[in-house]
LUMFIDO-377880 format. One record per residue (C-alpha): residue in one letter; z negated, x negated, y. Coordinates in Angstrom, 1 decimal. Each point is the difference from the previous one (the first is absolute). Layout:
+-----+--------+--------+--------+
: res :     c3 :     c1 :     c2 :
+-----+--------+--------+--------+
:   A :      Z :      X :      Y :
...
+-----+--------+--------+--------+
This chain:
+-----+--------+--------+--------+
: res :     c3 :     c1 :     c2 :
+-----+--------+--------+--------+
:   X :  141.3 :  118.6 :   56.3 :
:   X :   -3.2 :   -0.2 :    2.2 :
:   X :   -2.5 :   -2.7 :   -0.1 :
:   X :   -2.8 :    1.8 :   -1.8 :
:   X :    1.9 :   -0.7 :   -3.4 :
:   X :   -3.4 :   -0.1 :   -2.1 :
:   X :   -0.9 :    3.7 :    1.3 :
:   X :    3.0 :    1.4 :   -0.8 :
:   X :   -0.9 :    2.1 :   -3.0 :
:   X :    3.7 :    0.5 :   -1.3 :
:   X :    0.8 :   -3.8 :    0.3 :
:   X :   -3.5 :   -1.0 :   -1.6 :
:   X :    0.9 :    2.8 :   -2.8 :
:   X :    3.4 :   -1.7 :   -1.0 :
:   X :   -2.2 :   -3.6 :    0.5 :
:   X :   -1.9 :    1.5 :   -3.0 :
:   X :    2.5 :    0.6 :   -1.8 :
:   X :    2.0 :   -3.0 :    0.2 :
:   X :   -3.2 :   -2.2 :   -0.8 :
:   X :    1.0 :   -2.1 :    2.8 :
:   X :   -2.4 :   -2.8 :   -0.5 :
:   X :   -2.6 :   -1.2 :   -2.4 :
:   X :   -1.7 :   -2.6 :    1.7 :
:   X :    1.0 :    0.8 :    4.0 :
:   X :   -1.8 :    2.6 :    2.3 :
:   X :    2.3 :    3.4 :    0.1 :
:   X :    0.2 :   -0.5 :    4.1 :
:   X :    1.7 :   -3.4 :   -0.6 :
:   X :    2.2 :    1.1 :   -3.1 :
:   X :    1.5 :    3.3 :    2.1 :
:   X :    0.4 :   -2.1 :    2.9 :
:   X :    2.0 :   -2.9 :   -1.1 :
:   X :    1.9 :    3.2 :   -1.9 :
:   X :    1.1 :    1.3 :    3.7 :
:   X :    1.1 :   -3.5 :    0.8 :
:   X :    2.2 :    0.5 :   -3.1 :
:   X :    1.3 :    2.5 :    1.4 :
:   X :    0.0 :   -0.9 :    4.0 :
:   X :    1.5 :   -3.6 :   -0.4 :
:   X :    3.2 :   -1.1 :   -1.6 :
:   X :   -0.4 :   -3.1 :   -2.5 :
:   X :   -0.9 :   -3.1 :    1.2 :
:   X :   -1.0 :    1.3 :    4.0 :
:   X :   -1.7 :   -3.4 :    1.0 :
:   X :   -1.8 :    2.3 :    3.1 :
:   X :   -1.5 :    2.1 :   -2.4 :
:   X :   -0.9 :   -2.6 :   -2.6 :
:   X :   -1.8 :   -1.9 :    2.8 :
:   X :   -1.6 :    2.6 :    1.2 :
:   X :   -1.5 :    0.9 :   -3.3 :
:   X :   -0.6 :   -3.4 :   -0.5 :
:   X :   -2.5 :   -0.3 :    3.1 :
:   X :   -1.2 :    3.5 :    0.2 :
:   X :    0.0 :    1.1 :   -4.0 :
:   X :    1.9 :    3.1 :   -0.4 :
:   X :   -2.0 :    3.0 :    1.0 :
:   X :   -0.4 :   -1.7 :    3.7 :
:   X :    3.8 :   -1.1 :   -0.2 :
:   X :    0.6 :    3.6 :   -0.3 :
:   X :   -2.3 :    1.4 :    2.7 :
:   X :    2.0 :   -2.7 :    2.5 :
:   X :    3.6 :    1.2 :   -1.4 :
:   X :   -1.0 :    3.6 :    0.6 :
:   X :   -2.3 :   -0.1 :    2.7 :
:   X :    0.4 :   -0.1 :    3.8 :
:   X :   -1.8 :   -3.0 :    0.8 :
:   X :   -0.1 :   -3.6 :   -1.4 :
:   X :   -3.5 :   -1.4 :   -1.2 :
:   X :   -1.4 :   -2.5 :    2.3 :
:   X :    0.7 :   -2.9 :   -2.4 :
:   X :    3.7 :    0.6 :    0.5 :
:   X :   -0.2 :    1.0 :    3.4 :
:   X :   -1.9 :   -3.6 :    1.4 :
:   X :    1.2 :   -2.2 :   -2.7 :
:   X :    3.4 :    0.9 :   -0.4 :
:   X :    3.1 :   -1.5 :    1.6 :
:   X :    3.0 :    1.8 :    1.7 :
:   X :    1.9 :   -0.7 :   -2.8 :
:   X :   -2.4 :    1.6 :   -2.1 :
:   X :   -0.4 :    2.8 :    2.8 :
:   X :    3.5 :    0.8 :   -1.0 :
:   X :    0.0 :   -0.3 :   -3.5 :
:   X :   -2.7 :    3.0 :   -0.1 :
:   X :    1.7 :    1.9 :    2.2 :
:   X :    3.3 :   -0.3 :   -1.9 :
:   X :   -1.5 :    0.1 :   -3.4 :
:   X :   -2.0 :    3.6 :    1.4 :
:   X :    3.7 :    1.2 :    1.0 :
:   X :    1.1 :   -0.8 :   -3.7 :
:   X :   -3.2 :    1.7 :   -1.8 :
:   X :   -0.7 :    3.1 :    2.0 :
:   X :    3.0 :    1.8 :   -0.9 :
:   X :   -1.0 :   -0.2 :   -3.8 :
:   X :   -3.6 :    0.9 :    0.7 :
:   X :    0.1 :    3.5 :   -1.7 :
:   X :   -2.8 :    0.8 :   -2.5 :
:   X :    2.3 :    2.3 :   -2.0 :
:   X :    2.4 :   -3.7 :   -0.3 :
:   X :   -3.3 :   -1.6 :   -1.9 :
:   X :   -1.2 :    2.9 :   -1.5 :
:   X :    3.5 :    0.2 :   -1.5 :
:   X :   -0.2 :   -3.3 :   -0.9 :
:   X :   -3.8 :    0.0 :   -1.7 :
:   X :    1.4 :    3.1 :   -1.7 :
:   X :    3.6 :   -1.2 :   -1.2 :
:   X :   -1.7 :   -3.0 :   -1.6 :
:   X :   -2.3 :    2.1 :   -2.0 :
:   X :    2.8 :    2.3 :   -1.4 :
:   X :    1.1 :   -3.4 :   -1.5 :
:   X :   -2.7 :   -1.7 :   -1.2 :
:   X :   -0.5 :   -2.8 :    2.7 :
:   X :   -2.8 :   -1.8 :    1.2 :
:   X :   -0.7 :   -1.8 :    3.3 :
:   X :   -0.8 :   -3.2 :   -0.1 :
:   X :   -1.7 :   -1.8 :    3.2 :
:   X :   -1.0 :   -3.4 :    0.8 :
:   X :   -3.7 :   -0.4 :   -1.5 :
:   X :    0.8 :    1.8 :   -3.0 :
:   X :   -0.6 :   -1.6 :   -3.4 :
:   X :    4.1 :   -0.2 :   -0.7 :
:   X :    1.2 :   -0.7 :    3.5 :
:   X :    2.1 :   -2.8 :   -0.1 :
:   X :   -1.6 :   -2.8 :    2.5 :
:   X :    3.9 :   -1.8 :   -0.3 :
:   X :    1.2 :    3.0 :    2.2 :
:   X :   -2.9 :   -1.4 :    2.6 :
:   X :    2.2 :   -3.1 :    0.7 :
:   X :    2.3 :    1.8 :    1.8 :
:   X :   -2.2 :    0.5 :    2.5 :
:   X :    0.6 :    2.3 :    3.1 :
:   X :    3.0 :    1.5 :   -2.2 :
:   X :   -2.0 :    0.7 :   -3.4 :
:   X :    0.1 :    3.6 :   -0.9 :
:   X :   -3.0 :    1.9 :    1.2 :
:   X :   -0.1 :    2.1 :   -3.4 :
:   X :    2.2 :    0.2 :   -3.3 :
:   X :    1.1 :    3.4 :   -2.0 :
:   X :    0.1 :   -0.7 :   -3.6 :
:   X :    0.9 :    2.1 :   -3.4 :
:   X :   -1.1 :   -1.5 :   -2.6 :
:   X :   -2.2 :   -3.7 :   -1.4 :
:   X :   -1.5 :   -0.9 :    3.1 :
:   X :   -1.8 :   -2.9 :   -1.7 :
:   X :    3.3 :   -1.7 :    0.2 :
:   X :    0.2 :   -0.6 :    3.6 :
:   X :   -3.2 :   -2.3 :   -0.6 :
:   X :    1.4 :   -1.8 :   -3.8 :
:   X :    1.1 :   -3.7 :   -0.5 :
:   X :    3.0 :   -1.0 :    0.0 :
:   X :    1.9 :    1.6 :    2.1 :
:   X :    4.0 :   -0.5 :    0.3 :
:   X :    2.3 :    1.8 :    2.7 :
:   X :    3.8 :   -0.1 :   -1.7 :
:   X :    3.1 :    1.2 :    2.3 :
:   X :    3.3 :   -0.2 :    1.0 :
:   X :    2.9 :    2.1 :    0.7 :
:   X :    0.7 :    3.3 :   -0.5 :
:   X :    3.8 :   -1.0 :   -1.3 :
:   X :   -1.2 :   -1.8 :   -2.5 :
:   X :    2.5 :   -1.8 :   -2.1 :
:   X :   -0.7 :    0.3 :   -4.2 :
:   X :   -0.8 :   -3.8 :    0.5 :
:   X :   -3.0 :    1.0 :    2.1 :
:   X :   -1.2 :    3.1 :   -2.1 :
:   X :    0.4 :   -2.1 :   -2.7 :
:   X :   -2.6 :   -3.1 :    1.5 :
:   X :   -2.2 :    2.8 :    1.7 :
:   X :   -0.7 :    1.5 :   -3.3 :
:   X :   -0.7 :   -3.0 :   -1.6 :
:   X :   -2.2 :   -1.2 :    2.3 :
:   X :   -1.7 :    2.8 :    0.7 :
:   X :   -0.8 :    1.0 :   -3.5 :
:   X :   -1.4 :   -3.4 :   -1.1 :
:   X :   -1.8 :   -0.5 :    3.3 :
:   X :   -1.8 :    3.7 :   -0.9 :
:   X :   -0.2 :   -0.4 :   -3.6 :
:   X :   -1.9 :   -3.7 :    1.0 :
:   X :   -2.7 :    2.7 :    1.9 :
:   X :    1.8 :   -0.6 :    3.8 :
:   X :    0.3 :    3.3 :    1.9 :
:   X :    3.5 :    0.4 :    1.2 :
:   X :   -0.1 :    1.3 :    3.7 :
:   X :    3.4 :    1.0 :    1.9 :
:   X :    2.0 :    3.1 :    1.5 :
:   X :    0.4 :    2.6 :   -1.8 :
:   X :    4.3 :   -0.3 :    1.4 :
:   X :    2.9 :   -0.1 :   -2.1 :
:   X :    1.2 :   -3.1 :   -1.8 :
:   X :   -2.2 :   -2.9 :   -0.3 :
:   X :   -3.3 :    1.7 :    0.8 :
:   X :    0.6 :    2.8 :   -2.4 :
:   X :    0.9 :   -2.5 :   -2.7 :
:   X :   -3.3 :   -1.6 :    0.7 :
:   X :   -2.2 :    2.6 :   -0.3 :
:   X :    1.8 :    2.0 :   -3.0 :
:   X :   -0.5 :   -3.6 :   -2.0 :
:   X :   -3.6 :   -0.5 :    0.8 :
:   X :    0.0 :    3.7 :   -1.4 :
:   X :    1.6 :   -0.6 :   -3.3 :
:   X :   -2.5 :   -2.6 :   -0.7 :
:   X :   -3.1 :    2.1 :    0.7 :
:   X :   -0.3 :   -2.4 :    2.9 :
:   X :   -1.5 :    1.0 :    3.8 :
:   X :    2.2 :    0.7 :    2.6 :
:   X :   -0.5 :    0.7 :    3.6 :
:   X :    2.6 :    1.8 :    2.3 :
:   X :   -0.1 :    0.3 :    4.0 :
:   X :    1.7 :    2.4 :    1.3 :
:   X :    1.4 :    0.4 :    3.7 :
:   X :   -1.0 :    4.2 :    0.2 :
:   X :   -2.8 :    1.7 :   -1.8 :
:   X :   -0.8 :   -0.1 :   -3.5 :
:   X :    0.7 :    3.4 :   -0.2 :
:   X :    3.9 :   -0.6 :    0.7 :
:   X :    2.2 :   -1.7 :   -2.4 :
:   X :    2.4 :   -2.2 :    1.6 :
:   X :    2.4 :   -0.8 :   -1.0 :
:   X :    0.3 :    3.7 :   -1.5 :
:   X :    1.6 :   -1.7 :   -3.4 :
:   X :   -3.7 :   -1.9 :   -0.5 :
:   X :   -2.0 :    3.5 :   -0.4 :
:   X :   -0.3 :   -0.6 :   -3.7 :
:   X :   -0.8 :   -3.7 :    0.8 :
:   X :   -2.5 :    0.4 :    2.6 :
:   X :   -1.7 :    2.7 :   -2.6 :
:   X :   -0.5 :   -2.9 :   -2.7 :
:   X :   -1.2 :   -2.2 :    2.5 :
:   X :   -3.1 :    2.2 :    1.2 :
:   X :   -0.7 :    0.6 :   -3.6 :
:   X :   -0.2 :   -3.7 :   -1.6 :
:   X :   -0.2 :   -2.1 :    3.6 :
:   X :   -0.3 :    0.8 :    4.0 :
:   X :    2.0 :    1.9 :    2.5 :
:   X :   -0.8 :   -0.9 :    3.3 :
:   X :    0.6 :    0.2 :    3.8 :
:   X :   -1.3 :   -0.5 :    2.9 :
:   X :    1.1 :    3.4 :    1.7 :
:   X :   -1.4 :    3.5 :   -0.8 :
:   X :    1.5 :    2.5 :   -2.4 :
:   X :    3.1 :    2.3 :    1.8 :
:   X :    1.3 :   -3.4 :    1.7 :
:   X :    3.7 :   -0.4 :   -0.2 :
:   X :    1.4 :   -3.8 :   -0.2 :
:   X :    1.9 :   -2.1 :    2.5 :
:   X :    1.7 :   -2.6 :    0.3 :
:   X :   -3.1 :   -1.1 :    2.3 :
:   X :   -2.5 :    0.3 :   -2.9 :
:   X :    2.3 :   -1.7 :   -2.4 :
:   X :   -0.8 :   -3.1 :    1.9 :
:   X :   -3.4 :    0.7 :    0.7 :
:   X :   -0.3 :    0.6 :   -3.5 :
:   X :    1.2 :   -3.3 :   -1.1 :
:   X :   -3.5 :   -1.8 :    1.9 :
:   X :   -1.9 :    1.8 :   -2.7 :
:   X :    2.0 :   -1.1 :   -3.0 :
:   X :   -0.3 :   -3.5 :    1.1 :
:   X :   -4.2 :    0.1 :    1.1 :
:   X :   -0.6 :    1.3 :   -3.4 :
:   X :    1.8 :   -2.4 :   -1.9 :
:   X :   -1.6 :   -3.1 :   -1.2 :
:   X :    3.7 :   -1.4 :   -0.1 :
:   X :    2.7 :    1.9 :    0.7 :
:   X :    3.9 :   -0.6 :   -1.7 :
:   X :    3.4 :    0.8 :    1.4 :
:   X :    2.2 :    0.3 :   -3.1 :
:   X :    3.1 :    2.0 :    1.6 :
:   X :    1.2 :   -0.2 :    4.0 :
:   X :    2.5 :    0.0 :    2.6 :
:   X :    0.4 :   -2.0 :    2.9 :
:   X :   -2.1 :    2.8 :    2.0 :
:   X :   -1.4 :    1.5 :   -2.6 :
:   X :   -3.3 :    2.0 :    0.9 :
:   X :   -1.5 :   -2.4 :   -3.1 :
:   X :   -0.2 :   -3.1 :    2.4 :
:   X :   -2.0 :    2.2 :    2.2 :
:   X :   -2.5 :   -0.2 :   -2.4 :
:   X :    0.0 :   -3.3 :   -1.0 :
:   X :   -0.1 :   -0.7 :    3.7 :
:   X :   -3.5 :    1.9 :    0.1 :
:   X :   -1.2 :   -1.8 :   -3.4 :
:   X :    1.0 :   -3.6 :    1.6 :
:   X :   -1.8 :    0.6 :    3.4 :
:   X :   -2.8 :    1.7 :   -2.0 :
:   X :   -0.1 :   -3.9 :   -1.8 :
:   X :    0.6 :    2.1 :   -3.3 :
:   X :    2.2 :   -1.6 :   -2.5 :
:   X :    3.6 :    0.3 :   -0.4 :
:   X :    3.0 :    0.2 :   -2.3 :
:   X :    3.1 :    0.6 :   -0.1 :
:   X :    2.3 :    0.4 :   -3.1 :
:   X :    3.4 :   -1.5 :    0.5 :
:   X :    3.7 :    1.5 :   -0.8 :
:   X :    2.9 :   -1.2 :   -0.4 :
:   X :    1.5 :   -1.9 :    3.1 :
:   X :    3.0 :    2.9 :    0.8 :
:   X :   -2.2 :    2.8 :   -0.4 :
:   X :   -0.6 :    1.9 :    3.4 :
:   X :   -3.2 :    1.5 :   -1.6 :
:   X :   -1.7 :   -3.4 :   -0.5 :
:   X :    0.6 :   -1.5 :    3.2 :
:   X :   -3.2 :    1.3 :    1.6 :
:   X :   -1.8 :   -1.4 :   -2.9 :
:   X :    1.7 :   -3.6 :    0.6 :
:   X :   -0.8 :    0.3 :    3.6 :
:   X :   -3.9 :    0.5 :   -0.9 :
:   X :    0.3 :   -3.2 :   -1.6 :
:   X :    1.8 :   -1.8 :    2.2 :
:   X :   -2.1 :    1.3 :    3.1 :
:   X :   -3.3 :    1.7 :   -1.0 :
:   X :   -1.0 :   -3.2 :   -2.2 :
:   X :    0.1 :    2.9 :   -3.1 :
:   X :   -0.4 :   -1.6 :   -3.4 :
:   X :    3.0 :    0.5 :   -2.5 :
:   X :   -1.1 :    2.0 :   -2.7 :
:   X :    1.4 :    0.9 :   -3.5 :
:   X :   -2.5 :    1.1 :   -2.0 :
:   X :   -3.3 :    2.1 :   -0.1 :
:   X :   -2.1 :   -3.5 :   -0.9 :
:   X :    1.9 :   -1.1 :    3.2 :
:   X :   -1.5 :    3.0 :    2.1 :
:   X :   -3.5 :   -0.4 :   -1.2 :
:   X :    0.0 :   -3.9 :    1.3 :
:   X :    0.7 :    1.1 :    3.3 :
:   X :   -4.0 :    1.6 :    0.0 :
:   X :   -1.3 :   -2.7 :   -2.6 :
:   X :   -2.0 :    0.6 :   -2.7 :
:   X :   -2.5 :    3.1 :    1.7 :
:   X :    0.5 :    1.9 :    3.3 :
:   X :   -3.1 :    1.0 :    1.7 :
:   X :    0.4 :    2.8 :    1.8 :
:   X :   -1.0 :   -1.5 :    3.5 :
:   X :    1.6 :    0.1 :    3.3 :
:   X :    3.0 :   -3.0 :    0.9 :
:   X :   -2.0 :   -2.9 :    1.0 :
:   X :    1.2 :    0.5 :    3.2 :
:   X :    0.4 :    3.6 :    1.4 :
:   X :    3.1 :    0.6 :    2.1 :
:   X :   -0.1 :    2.4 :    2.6 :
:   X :    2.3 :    2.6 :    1.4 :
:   X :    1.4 :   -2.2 :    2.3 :
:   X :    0.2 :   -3.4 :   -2.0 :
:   X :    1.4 :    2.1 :   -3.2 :
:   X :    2.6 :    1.3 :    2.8 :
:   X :    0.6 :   -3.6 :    1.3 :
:   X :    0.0 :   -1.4 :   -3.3 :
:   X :    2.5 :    2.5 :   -1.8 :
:   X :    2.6 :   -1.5 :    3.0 :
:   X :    0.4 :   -3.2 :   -0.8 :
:   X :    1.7 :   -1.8 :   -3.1 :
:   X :   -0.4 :   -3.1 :   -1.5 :
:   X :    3.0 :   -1.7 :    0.9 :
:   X :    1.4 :    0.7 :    3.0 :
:   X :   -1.8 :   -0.1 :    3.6 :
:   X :   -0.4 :    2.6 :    2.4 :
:   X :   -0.6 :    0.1 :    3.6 :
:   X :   -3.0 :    2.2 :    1.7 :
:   X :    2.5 :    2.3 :    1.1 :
:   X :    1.1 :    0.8 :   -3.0 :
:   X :   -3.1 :   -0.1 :   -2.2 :
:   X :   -1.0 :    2.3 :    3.1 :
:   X :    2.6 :    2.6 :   -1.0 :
:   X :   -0.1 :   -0.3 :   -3.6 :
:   X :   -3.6 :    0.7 :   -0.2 :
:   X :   -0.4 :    2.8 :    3.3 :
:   X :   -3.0 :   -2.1 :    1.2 :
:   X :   -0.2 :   -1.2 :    3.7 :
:   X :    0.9 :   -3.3 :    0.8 :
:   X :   -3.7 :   -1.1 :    1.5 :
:   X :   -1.0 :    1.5 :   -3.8 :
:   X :    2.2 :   -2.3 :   -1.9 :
:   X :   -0.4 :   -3.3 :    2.0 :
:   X :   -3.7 :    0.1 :   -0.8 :
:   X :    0.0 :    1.0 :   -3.6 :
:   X :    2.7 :   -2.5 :   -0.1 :
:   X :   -2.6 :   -2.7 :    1.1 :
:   X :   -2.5 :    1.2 :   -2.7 :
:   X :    2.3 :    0.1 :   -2.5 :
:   X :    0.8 :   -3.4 :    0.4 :
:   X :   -3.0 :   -1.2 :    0.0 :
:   X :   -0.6 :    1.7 :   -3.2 :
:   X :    2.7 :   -1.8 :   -1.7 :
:   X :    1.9 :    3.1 :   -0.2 :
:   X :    2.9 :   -0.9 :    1.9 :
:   X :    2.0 :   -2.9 :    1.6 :
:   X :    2.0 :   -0.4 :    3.2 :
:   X :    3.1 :   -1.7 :    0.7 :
:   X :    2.6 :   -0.3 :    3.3 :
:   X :    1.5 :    3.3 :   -1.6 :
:   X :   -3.1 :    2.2 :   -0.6 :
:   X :   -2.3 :    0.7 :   -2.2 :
:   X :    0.0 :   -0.1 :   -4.0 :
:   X :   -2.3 :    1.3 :   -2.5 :
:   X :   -1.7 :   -3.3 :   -1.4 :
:   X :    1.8 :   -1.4 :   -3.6 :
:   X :   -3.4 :   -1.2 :   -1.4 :
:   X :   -1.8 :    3.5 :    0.0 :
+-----+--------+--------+--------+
């Protein structure tokens, strides 16, 4: 992949015939198309870097030999670093047959690319700052990325009939009340979801952790089929990419960004579901959490969201529309987190204090890193200290 993208005639060929953009130049569509392809989700380097640059010059820095002056006077070692490391990362990806394949693969399918500026680009994903994705694959209603109400619904994979049971029924009258159900496409809880906003004629959204040209699970095929016909199949990684457990997680960010609210109805003590609902809550989306009986293992993640993630219980579908009021304009958080305060944030509980050490560890930021957004946070309200540590404030 060299860095004259827009005069590669194959590449602009298979741009054609994708219809990458509507509204965006062709240079910046094909471009943040390689970074689809160059950058595993949520690379903070690379989302910065598009960020200040805009993609095409983001590009011409990854692939290039030289930085731009801008980086090179007004960048810090650490940032020095992060270029250099990030360029170690990208280059061995930087093959025009990989995006060529890619531009291609989503055509055979029926997908569309779908790029910040574009009419249906959904500005929630903007709040995750340095870690949004730089482009999204989608088969299928791309109109509902952008409609209102949107609702992620999760939970486990072993779901218990209890939870299939609750999932269904709140999924189907949340759809049926015009609310489009967003979640993961995996077994268990998320499939229930979307196959119940389905028998209702409802919208449904699913993100998945490869590209929307893979089924996975394998069992979903027939599922993810429906989906592109009556609602959204989407990801933020080009067509031929296999998941991992990586992306999983990654993944998750986008489920909770897009969701006005999002609603745990099924999880374990470490289920991938509180990741989630960790992004919603430092993301200052809403949260609930559908409780199960006290001796089930596969409600205990659900009771620790209420007990430590300040979720709100909820039993019904009237119950999840409270949690966004009466409308829910699609408008960024009020207050955008960043990579490193969603990282910072997604450490700590409500409860029980932690050191800096240990938020330090949790969260793989430096300790200088933490102690200052620490500070800000603080003064924001967000959290509170004690002789033990720090806590996530009660009040928020």
């Amino acid at each position: 992949m060299n860095r004259a993208l827009t005069d590669d005639r194959e590449i602009l060929r298979a741009a054609a015939a994708l219809r990458v953009s509507e509204t965006v130049p062709s240079t910046e569509a094909i471009a943040r198309a390689a970074w689809s392809v160059l950058a595993e989700p949520g690379d903070g380097v690379a989302g910065a870097l598009i960020r200040e640059l805009g993609a095409v010059d983001a590009l011409d820095l990854a692939l290039g030999e030289s930085s731009p002056t801008a980086i090179r006077a007004g960048g810090s070692a650490r940032a020095h670093r992060a270029v250099a490391e990030g360029r170690a990362r990208w280059r061995p990806r930087a093959q025009t047959r990989a995006l060529i394949d890619a531009l291609r693969g989503a055509a055979q399918v029926g997908a569309r690319l779908v790029i910040p500026g574009d009419e249906v680009w959904p500005d929630s994903l903007d709040d995750l700052g340095e870690h949004a994705p730089p482009a999204l694959w989608i088969r299928g209603d791309t109109r509902l990325l952008t409609a209102t109400p949107r609702v992620a619904v999760v939970g486990a994979r072993a779901a218990t009939g209890y939870g299939e049971h609750v999932a269904a029924e709140l999924a189907g009258d949340l759809a049926a009340g015009g609310a489009t159900v967003v979640s993961g496409g995996a077994y268990g809880i998320d499939g229930v979801a979307h196959r119940a906003a389905l028998g209702v004629g409802g919208p449904t959204v699913a993100f998945l952790a490869g590209g929307v040209d893979r089924a996975y699970p394998s069992g979903h095929q027939e599922l993810f089929t429906r989906i592109a016909a009556h609602g959204a199949v989407v990801s933020e990684l080009p067509c031929g990419a296999a998941p991992t457990k990586w992306r999983f997680l990654a993944r998750n960010r986008l489920i909770a960004a897009l969701g006005h609210a999002t609603v745990v109805v099924e999880a374990g003590w470490r289920s991938g579901s509180l990741n989630t609902a960790g992004h919603a809550a430092a993301l200052g989306r809403p949260l609930g959490a559908v409780p199960g009986p006290v001796t089930s293992a596969a409600s205990a993640g659900c009771h620790r969201l209420l007990r430590e993630y300040d979720a709100r219980c909820v039993t019904s579908a009237a119950e999840v529309r409270e949690l966004w009021g009466d409308d829910a304009p699609d408008t960024p958080a009020s207050r955008p987190a960043d990579s490193d305060r969603i990282r910072l944030l997604d450490a700590l509980g409500a409860r029980k204090a932690i050191d800096v050490a240990e938020i330090c560890r949790r969260s793989g930021l430096d300790p200088d890193r933490v102690r200052a957004l620490l500070g800000l946070l603080e003064l924001e309200g967000m959290l509170t200290r004690s002789d033990a540590g720090w806590v996530r404030a009660t009040n928020r």
